[in-house]
N, C-alpha and C positions, 0 to 999 in steps of 0.2 A: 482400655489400658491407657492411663495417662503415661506422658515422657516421660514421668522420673522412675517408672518401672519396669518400665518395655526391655530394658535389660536385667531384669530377673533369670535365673536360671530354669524357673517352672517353663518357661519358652521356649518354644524354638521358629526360626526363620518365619513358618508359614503363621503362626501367630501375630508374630508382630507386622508383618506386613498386611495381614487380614483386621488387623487393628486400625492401622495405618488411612486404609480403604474406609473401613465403615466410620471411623473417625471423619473424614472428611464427606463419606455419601450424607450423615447424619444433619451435619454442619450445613452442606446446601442445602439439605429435604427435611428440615425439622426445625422447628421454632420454638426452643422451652424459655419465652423471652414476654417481656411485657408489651410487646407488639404485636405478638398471638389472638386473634380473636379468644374475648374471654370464653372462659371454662361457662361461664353461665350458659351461655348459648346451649351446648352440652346437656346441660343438666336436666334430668326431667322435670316437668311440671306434674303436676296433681289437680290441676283445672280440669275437671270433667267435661268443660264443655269445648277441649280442644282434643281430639282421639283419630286415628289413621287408621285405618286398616291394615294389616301386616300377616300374611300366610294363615289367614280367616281368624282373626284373631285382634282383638282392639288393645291397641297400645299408643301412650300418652306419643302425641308427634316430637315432642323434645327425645323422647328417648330414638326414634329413626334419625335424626343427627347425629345422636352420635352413635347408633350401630350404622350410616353411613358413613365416616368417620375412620373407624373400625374397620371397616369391612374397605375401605380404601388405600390405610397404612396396610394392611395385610398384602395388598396387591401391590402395595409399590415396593415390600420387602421381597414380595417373590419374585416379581420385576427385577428387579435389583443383584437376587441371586441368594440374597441371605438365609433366606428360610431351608435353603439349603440343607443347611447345618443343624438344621433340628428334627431332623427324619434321616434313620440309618438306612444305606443300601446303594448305593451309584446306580445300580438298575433299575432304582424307585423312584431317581433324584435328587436323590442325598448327594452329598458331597462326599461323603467316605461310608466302606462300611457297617461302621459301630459310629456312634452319637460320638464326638468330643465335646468332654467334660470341660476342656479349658477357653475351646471356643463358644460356648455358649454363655460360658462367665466373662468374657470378655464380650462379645453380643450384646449382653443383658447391663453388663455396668455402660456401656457407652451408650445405649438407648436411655436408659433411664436418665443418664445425667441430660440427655436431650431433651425427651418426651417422656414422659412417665406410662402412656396411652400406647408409644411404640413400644417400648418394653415389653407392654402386657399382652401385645399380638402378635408377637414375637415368640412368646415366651407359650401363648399358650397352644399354637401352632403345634409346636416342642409335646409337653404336657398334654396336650390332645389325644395326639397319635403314638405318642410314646410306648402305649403297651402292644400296639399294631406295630412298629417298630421294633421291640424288644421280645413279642411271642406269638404276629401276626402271622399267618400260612403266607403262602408265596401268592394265593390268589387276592387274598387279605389287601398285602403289602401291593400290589400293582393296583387295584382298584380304587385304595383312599391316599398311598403315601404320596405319588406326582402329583395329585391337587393343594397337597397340604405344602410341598416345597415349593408350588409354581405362586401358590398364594388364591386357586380359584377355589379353593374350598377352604371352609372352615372346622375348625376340629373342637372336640369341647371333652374333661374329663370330667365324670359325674361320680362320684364316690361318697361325699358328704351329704348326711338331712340332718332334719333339726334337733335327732335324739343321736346322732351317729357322726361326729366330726372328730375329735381329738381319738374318741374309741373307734374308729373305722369299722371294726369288727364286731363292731353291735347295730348294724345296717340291716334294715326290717324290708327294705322293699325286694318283691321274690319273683324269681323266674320257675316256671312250672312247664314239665313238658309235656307238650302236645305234641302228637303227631309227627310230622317233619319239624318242628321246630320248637320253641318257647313262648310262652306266653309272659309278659312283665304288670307285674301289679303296685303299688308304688308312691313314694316319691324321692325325688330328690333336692337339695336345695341349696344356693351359695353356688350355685354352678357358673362360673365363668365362663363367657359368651354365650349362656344361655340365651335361645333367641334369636340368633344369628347364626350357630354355629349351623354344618351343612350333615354331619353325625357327630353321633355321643359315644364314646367308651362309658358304659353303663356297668356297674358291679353289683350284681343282684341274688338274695340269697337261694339258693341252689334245694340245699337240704344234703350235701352227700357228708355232712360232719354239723357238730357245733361249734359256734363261735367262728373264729376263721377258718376253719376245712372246709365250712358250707359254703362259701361265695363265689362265684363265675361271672367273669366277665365276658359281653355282650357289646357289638357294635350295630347304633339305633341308627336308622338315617331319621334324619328331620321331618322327614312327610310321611314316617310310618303314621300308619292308623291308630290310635288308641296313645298318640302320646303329644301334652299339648302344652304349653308355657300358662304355669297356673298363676305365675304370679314376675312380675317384671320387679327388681329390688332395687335402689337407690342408697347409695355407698355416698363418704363422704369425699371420695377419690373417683369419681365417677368412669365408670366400664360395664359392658355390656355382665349384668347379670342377674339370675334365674330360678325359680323355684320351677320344678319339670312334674311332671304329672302323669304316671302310664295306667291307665285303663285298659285293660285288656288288651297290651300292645304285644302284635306276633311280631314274631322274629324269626325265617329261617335258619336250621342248626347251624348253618356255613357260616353265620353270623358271631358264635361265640368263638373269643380268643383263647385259645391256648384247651387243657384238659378241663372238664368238669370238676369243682371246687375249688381249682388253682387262680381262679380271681383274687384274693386276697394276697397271696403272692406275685402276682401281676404286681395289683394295685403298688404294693411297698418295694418291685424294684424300679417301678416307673416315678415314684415320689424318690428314689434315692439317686436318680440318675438326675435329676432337675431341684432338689433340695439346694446343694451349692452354689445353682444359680441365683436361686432367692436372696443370697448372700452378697452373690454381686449386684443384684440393684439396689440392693439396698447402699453399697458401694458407691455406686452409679450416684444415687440422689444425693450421699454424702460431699462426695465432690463436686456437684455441682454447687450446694450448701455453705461449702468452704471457698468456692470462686466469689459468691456475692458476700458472703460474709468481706471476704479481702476487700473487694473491691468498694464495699460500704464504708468500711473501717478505715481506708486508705482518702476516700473523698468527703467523707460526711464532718462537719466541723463542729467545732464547739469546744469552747470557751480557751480562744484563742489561739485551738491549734486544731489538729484533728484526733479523730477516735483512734487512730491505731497509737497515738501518741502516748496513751492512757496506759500503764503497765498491766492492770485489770485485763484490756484489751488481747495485749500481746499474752499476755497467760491463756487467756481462754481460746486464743488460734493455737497455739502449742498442742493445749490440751484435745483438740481437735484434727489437727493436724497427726497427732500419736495416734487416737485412734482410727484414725483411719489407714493408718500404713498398716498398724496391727489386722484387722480385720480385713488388709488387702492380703497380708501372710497368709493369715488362716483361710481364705478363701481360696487361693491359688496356691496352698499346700495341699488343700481337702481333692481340688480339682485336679492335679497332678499327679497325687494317688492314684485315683480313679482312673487315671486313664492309660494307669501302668499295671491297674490290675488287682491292685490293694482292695482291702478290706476300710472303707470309711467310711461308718458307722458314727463312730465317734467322733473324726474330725470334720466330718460337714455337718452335725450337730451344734461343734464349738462354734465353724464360719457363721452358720446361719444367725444364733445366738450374737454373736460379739458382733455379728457385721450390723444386724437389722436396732440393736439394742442401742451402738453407737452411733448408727446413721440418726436414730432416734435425737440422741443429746447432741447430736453437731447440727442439725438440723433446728432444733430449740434455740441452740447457741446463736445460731447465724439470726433466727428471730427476733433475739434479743437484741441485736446489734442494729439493725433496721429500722429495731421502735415501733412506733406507732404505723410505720410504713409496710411493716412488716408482717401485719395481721389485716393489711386491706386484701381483698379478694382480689385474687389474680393475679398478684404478684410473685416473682418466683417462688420468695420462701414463703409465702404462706402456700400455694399448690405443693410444695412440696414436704410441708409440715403436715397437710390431708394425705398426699401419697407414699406416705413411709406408714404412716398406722398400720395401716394391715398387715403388713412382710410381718411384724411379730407375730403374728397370728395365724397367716395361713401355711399349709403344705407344712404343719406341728407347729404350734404356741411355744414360747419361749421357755416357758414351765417343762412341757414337754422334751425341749432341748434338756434343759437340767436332768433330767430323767431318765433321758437315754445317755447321756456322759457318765452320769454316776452311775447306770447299771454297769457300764463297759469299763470304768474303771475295777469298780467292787468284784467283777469279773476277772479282770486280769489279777488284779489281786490274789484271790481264791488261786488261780493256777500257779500262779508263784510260791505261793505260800504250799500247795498241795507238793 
């Protein structure tokens, strides 16, 4: 939450002083600055003849930096206390007993304008355990959610392969039962923290319906039998992630969340409870966007005065500056519903859309302004013209936003008219 919001009425006291906090833990434990050891280091190679071993299993050595990396932010956020807030239950951990929606968005935009890296272990912490959180048994919730708030485990949600992303509901990998328990056959892929993580919330087809009736959700631990990291994947915003692999991977029954076929429901209110957060990092990287923009335009010279001097200049901070107050609206409109109980559907649709769309063009904008400095590697905006690509894309494509607003429109519509 930057100062010129923090008195918003979506707030109250414990927000803004939890803002307050993480604003400052961020500031002395994060470095989203060109003083950071480069992102390269990070990045994996494809040298075959540099490879680790890793939970029997060969992976390029650049990628163990940065799921060390990963796997360190996660421990200083639990450290710290934050992870807190991303697993419901005070007897689990949590900080309260239901997720807040507005702390997460507030979380997630102050990370990301830090570390784009903390955000996303932050966030998938949250998104992990989410459905253990939201329809875990009580034996469930004591055995994975204190790892996930203290930071000693890692959570991962697997729901996407590479015929079943936007359609969720057209997911071929099947759980069969056996005996005491299930059997998983499979894949999955795009998995965040694939690799690292310490279990998976897995969604696998069931058989007790077609299309979504049939799907149950299932929690894998990492060293089950029969399930293996088939493929390590290379983003151009670099984070731990996964193509998964299950071979005749058992599962004790005690292990699926919630009733048989009710996975698919799971899955979409665990994606509705952390959609809006999407919105705020995207937030997040836009203000940081607009800080270097300013501060470029303000000191970079030419032709006898400086850039912000240019009226060009000062249009396109304007025009930057709007959308991001817009898309701070609708994010912590969407988020303040939610946690009053509302029906938002359509309004973290609009945040995600307008938030991740305009981070997009403020983010360009601030590029532009840089120059030629601005598309060297490493530099803020250019990390953070690679780490905005994908918010349109993932946890619903922007297309997909348009989709769900116009059904909910066209829907209201009908009842009015009816």
């Amino acid at each position: 939450m930057s100062d010129d919001h923090g008195d918003w009425p979506f707030f109250d006291d414990d927000h803004r002083k939890l803002a307050v906090a993480l604003r400052d833990w961020a500031a002395e434990s994060l470095a989203y600055d060109t003083d950071r050891p480069a992102h390269n280091a990070d990045r994996p190679t494809h040298d075959t003849d540099h490879f680790a071993h890793d939970a029997n299993r060969l992976v390029p050595e650049a990628y163990t930096d940065l799921d060390d990396r990963c796997r360190r932010l996660v421990r200083a956020l639990g450290d710290a206390g934050w992870l807190r807030h991303a697993v419901a239950g005070t007897e689990y951990g949590g900080a309260r007993d239901r997720i807040d929606t507005r702390t997460l968005c507030l979380a997630r935009e102050i990370l990301a304008e830090h570390d784009a890296l903390a955000d996303f272990a932050f966030a998938m912490q949250g998104l992990g355990s989410g459905a253990i959180s939201l329809a875990g048994t009580d034996e469930q919730k004591a055995r994975y959610l204190p790892g996930v708030a203290a930071g000693t485990a890692l959570a991962a949600f697997a729901l996407s392969e590479s015929e079943a992303g936007s359609d969720a509901a057209a997911l071929s990998c099947a759980a069969r039962a056996d005996g005491d328990g299930f059997v998983l056959d499979g894949e999955k892929t795009w998995i965040s923290n694939g690799g690292i993580a310490d279990f998976y919330v897995v969604f696998a087809r069931t058989g007790e319906g077609e299309g979504a009736r049939g799907i149950s959700a299932f929690i894998v631990d990492a060293e089950t039998p029969g399930l293996r990291i088939a493929e390590r994947i290379d983003v151009i915003s670099p984070h731990p992630l996964a193509r998964l692999r299950f071979d005749g991977c058992r599962v004790p029954a005690g292990q699926r969340i919630g009733d048989a076929g009710a996975g698919f429901g799971i899955a979409m209110r665990t994606l509705d409870v952390f959609r809006t957060s999407v919105a705020a990092a995207a937030l997040g990287f836009a203000r940081r966007a607009m800080a270097e923009a300013l501060a470029r335009a303000r000191s970079r010279r030419m032709f006898g005065g400086v850039l912000a001097d240019f009226q060009l200049t000062r249009a396109e901070l304007a025009r930057m500056a709007t959308t991001i107050d817009s898309a701070a609206l609708l994010t912590y409109r969407a988020a303040w519903q939610r946690d009053r109980g509302r029906p938002v559907t359509r309004e973290a649709a609009m945040a995600k859309m307008a938030a991740t769309e305009g981070a997009q063009r403020v983010i360009d904008a601030a590029v532009q302004m840089w120059g030629a400095l601005g598309v060297v590697r490493d530099r803020p905006v250019e990390r953070l013209y690679r780490d905005i690509r994908a918010l349109r894309i993932y946890e619903g494509a922007t297309e997909v936003q348009q989709l769900i607003i116009a059904r909910e429109l066209l829907r209201d519509a009908a009842t009015t008219a009816s």
